[in-house]
FIGU-248939 format. One record per residue (C-alpha): residue in three letters; x, y, z. Coordinates in steps of 0.001 Angstrom, whole numbers, plus 500000, padded with zeros to 6 digits. Each point is the difference from the previous one (the first is absolute). Layout:
residues N
(vodo "Ala"; (X; Y; Z))
...
This chain:
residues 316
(vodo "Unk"; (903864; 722619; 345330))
(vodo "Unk"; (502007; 502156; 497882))
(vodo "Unk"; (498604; 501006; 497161))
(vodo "Unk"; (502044; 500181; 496552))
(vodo "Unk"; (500205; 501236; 496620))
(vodo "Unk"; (502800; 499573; 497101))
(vodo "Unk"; (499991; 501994; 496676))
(vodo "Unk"; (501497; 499454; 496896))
(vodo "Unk"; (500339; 495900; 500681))
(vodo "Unk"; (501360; 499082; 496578))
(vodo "Unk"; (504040; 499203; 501240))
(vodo "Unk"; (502070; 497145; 501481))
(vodo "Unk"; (500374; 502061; 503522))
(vodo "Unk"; (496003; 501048; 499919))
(vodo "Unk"; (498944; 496543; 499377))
(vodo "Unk"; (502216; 498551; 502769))
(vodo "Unk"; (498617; 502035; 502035))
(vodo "Unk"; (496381; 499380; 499869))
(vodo "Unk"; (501256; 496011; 500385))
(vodo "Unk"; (501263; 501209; 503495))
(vodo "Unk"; (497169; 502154; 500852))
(vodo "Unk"; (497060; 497441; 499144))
(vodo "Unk"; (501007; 497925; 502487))
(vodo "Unk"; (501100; 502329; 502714))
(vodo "Unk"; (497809; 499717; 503397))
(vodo "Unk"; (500228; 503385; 501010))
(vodo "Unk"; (498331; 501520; 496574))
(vodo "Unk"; (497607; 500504; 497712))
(vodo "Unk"; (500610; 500563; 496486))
(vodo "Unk"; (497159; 502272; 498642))
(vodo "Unk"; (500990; 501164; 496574))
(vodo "Unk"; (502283; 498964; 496782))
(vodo "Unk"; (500631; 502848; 497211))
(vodo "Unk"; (501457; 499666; 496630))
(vodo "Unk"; (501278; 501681; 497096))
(vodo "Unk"; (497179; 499257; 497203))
(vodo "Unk"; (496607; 500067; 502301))
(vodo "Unk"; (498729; 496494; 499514))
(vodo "Unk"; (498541; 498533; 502496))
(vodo "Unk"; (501192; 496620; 500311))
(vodo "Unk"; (500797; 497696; 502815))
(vodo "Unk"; (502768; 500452; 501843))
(vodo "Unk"; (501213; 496076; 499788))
(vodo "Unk"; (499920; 500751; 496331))
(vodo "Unk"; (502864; 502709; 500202))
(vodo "Unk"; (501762; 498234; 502782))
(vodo "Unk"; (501673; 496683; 499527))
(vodo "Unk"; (499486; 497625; 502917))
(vodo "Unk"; (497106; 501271; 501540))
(vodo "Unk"; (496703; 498317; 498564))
(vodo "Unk"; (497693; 498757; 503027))
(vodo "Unk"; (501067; 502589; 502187))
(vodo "Unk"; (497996; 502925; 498838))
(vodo "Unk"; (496907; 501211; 498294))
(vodo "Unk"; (501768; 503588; 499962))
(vodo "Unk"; (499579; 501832; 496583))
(vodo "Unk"; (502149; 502395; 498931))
(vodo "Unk"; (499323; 503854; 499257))
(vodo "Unk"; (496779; 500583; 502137))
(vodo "Unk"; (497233; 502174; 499098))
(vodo "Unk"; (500495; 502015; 503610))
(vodo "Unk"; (503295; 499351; 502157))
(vodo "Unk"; (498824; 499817; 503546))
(vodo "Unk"; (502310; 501656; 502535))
(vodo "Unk"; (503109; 498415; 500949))
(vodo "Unk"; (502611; 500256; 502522))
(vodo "Unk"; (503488; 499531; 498093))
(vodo "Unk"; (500082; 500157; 495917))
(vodo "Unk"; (503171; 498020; 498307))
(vodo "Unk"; (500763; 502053; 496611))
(vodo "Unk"; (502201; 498188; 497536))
(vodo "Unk"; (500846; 500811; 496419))
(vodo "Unk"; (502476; 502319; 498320))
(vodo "Unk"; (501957; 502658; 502111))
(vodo "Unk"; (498795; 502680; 498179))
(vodo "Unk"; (496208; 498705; 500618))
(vodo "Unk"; (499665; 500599; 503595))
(vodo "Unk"; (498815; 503604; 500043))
(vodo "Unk"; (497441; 499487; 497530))
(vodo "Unk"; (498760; 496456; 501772))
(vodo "Unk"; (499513; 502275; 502854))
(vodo "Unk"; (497806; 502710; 498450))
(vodo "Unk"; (497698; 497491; 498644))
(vodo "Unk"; (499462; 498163; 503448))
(vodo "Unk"; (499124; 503351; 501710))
(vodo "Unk"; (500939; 497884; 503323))
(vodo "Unk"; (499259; 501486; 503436))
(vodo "Unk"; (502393; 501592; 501939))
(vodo "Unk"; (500178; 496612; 502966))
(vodo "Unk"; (500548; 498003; 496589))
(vodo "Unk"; (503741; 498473; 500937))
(vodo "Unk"; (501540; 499555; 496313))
(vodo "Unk"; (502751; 497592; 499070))
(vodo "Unk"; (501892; 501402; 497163))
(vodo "Unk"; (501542; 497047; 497995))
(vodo "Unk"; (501087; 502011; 497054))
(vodo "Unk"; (503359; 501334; 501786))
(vodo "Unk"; (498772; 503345; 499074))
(vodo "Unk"; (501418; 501390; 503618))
(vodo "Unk"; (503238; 498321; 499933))
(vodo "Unk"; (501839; 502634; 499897))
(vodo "Unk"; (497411; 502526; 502138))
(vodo "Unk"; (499427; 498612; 503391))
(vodo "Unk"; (501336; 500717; 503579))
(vodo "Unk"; (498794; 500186; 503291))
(vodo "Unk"; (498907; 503967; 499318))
(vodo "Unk"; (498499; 499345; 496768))
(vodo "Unk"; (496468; 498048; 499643))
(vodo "Unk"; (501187; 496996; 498105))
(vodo "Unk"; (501699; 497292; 502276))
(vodo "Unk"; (502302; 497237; 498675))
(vodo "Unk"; (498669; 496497; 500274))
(vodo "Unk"; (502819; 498545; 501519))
(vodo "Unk"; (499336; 498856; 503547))
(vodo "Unk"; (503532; 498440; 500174))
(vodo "Unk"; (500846; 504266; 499486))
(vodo "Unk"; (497279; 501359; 501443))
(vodo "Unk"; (497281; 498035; 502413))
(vodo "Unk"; (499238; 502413; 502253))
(vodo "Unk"; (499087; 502775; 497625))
(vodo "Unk"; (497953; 497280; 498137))
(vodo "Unk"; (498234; 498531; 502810))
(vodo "Unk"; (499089; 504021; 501259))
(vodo "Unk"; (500121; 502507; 497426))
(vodo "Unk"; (499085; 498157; 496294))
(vodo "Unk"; (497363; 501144; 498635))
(vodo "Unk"; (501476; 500274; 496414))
(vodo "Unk"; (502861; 496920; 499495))
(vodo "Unk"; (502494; 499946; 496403))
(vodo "Unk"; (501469; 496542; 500138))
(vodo "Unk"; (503090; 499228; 499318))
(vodo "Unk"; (501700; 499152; 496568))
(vodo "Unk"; (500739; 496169; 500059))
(vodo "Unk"; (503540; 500089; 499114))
(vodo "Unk"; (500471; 503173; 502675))
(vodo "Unk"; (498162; 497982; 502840))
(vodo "Unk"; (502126; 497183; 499164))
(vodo "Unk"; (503227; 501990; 499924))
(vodo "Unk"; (498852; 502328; 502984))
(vodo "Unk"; (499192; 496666; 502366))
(vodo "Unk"; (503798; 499000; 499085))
(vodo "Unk"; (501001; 503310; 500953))
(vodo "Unk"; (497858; 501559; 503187))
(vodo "Unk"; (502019; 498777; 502769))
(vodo "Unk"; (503123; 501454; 498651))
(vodo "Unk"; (498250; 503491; 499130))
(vodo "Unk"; (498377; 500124; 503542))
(vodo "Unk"; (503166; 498782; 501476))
(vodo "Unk"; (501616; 503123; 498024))
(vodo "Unk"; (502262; 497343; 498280))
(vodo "Unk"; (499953; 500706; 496269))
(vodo "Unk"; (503025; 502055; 499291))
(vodo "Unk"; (501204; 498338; 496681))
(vodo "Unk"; (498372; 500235; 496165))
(vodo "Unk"; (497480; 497198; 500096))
(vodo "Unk"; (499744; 497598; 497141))
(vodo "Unk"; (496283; 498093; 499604))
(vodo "Unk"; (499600; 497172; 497275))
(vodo "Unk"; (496155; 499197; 499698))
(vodo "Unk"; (498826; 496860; 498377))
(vodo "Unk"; (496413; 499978; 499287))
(vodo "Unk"; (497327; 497366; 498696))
(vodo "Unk"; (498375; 499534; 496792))
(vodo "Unk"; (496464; 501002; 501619))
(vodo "Unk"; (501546; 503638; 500087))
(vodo "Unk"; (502577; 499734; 497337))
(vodo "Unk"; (498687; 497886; 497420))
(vodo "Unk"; (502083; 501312; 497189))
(vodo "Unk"; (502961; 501151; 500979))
(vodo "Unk"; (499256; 503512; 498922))
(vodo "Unk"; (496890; 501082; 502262))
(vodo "Unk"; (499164; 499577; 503599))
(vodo "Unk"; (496648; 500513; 501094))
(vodo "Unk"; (499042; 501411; 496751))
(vodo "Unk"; (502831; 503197; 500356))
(vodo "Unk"; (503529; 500199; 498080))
(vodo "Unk"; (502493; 497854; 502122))
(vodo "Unk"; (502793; 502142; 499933))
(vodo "Unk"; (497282; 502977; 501605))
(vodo "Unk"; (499111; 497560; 502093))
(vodo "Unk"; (503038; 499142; 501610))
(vodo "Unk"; (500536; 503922; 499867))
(vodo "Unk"; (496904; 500542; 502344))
(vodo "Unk"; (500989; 497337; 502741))
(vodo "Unk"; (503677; 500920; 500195))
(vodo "Unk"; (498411; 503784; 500689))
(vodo "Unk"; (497441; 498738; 502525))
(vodo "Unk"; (502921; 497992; 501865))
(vodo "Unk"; (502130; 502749; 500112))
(vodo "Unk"; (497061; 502211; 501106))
(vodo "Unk"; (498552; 497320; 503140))
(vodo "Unk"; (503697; 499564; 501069))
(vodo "Unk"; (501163; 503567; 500615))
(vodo "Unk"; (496512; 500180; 501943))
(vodo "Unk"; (501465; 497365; 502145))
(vodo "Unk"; (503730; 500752; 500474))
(vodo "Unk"; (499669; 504330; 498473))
(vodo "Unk"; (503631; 499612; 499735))
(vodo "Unk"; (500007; 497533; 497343))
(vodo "Unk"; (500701; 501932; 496194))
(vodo "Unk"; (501890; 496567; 498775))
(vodo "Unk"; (500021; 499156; 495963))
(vodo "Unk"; (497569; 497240; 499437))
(vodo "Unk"; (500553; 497566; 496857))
(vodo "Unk"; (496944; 497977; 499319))
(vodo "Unk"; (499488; 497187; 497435))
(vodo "Unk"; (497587; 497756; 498967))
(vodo "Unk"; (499598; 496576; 498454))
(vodo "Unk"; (497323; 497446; 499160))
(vodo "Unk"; (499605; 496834; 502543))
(vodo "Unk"; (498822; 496730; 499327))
(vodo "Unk"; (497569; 499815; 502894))
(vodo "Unk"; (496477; 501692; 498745))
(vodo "Unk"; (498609; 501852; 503332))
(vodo "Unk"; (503855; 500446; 501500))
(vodo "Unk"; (502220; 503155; 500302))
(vodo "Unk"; (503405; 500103; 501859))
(vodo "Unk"; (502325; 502554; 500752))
(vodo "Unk"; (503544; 499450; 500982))
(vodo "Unk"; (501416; 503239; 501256))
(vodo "Unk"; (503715; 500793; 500476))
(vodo "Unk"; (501641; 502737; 502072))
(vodo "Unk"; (503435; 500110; 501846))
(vodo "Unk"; (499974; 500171; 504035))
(vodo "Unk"; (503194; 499773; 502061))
(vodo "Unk"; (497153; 498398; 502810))
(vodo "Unk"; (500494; 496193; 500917))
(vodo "Unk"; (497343; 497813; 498183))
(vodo "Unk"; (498574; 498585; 503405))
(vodo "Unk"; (499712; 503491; 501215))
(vodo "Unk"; (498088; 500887; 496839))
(vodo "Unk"; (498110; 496758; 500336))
(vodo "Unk"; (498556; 500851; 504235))
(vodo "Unk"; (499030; 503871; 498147))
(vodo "Unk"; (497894; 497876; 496951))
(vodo "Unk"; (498392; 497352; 503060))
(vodo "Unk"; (499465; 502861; 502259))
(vodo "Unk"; (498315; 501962; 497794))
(vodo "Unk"; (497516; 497800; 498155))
(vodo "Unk"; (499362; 497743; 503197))
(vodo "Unk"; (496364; 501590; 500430))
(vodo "Unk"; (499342; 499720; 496074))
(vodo "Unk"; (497564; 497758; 498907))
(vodo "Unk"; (500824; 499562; 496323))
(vodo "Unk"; (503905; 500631; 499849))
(vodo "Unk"; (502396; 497384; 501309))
(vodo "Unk"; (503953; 498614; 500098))
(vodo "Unk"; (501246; 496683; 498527))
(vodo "Unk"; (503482; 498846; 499785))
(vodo "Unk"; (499331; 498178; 496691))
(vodo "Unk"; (499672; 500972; 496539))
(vodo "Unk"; (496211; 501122; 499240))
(vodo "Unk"; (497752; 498164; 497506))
(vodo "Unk"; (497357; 501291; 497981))
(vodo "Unk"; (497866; 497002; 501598))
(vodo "Unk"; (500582; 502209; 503424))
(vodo "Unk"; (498340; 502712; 499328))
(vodo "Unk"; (497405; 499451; 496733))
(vodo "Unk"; (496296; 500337; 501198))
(vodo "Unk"; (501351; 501254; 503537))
(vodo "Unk"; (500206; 503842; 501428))
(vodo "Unk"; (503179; 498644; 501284))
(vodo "Unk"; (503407; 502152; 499274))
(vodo "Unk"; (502852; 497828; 500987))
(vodo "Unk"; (503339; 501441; 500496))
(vodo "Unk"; (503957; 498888; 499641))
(vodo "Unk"; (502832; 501247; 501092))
(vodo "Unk"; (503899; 499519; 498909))
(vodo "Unk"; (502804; 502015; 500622))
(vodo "Unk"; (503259; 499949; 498208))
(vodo "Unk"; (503012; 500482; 502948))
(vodo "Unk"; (502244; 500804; 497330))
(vodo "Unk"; (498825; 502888; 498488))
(vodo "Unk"; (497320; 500726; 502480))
(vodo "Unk"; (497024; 499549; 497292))
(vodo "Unk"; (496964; 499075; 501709))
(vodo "Unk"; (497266; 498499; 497807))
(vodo "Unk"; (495942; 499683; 500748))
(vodo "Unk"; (498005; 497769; 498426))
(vodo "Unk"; (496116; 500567; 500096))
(vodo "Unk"; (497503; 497934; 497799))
(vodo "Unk"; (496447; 500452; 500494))
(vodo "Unk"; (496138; 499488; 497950))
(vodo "Unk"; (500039; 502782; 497412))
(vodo "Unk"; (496331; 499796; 499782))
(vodo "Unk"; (499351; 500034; 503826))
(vodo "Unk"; (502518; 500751; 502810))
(vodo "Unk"; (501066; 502291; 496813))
(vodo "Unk"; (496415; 501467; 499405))
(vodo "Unk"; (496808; 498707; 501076))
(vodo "Unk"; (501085; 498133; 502833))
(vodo "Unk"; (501551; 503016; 501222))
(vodo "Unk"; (496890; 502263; 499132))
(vodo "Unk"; (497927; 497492; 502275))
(vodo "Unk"; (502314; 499605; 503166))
(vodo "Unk"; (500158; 504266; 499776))
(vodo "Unk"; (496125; 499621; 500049))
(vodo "Unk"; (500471; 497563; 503116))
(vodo "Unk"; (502029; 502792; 501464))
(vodo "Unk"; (497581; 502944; 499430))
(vodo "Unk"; (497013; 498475; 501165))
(vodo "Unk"; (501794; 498338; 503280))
(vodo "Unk"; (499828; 496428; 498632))
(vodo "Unk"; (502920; 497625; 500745))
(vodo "Unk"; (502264; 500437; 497598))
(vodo "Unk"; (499907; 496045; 498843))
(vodo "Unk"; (496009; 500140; 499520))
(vodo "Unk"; (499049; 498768; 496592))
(vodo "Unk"; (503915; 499407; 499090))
(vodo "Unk"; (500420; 496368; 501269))
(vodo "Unk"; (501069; 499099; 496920))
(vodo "Unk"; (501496; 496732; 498217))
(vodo "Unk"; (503226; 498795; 502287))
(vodo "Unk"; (503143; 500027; 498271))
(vodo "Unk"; (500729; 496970; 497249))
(vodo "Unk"; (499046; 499031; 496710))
């Protein structure tokens, strides 16, 4: 068994993620802290979990673990990780995004995108920054063309985003939405010239409340003078081995993707102009966070990457 801690569990993404975790066969979850230093149970802080454990939070002594998930603020994580004083085998998750904008393959953060990265993840992650939501979303639109060297044309990303993260129109996860959108349109630009070094395109991003509570979508727009089935075989090829990303031919629904890790992908191309348009909607709260923080886990520790993400199917 893998054994598990999470600190600071007091937001949307932390909470989903200990709803994942306490059901996961392949682990153990050992310890809860949070801000405050009661000691209350753990299906007290967590909607939805009562009868499945008798875990208190903020122990007395944290017993060693073999992964920690930190959440909370981006400027917390530093501090979060003095006061842990966590071994040096310790694998940390870093949910904060602190290391957006400082990982590589030299440096000793690695970016939790296995749709990016899996091979670095699966042999050399010992420290893991996930991934913005709205950047995963608008980077899992994007890969194949950055890989394929394809994105030659200022890039235009429209991000809608649900009321769990955007509740007021004004704030999104807690930070200024206009900095917000500021910090994913840097870490895009950032991940894709890691993937295609040529790429030093303009990118406009904008963002925009959506009906759907857990959902975020990203329809990204870009001109390419390649045919649209051509473009098409280069999106199949590439995500064929991927077990959370896939291609429909439909419009997507927020009843796709809510409560999933699914990302689910469309794409349309204008002949005429040669505008070529990617839809990707996915969970906010999991293929967009915790979801992702637990199938990077999966990776890490050599589990199959599905283990303890069978999820709801797609519906209502």
């Amino acid at each position: 068994m893998i054994n598990i801690g999470i600190s600071r569990c007091d937001n949307l993404c932390a909470e989903e993620l200990v709803r994942v975790l306490i059901n996961h066969p392949d682990v153990e979850l050992k310890w809860v802290l949070n801000p405050g230093g009661d000691t209350s149970r753990l299906d007290e802080l967590v909607p939805g979990i009562v009868g499945e454990t008798d875990l208190r939070v903020n122990p007395n002594e944290l017993d060693d673990v073999d992964i920690v998930f930190i959440s909370g603020p981006r400027d917390s994580l530093q501090g979060q990780l003095e006061a842990l004083s966590l071994p040096r085998q310790t694998h940390v998750v870093d949910m904060t995004g602190s290391h957006n904008l400082d990982h590589g393959i030299d440096k000793p953060w690695k970016y939790g995108m296995s749709e990016m990265q899996r091979r670095v993840l699966v042999h050399d992650a010992h420290q893991v920054t996930l991934p913005g939501n709205a950047a995963m979303a608008a980077l899992l639109a994007l890969m194949p063309m950055a890989r394929n060297l394809m994105l030659n044309s200022p890039l235009k990303l429209d991000i809608t985003i649900g009321s769990a993260a955007f509740p007021d129109g004004k704030t999104i996860d807690g930070m200024d939405a206009a900095q917000w959108a500021q910090d994913q349109k840097q870490e895009v630009s950032y991940a894709l010239n890691q993937c295609q070094t040529s790429f030093n395109q303009p990118v406009e991003l904008t963002i925009s409340p959506l009906l759907g509570r857990r959902t975020l979508a990203v329809e990204a727009r870009f001109n390419c003078g390649v045919d649209e089935e051509t473009i098409r075989q280069l999106y199949e090829q590439y995500y064929i081995d991927h077990n959370f990303v896939f291609m429909v031919d439909r419009p997507i629904v927020s009843a796709d993707v809510e409560n999933t890790n699914k990302c689910l992908i469309r794409l349309t191309k204008d002949d005429r102009n040669g505008m070529c348009t990617i839809n990707a909607m996915m969970d906010l709260l999991l293929k967009g966070s915790a979801g992702n923080a637990v199938h990077i886990m999966n990776l890490i520790f050599g589990l199959h990457e599905r283990a303890g993400l069978a999820l709801k199917a797609t519906g209502c």
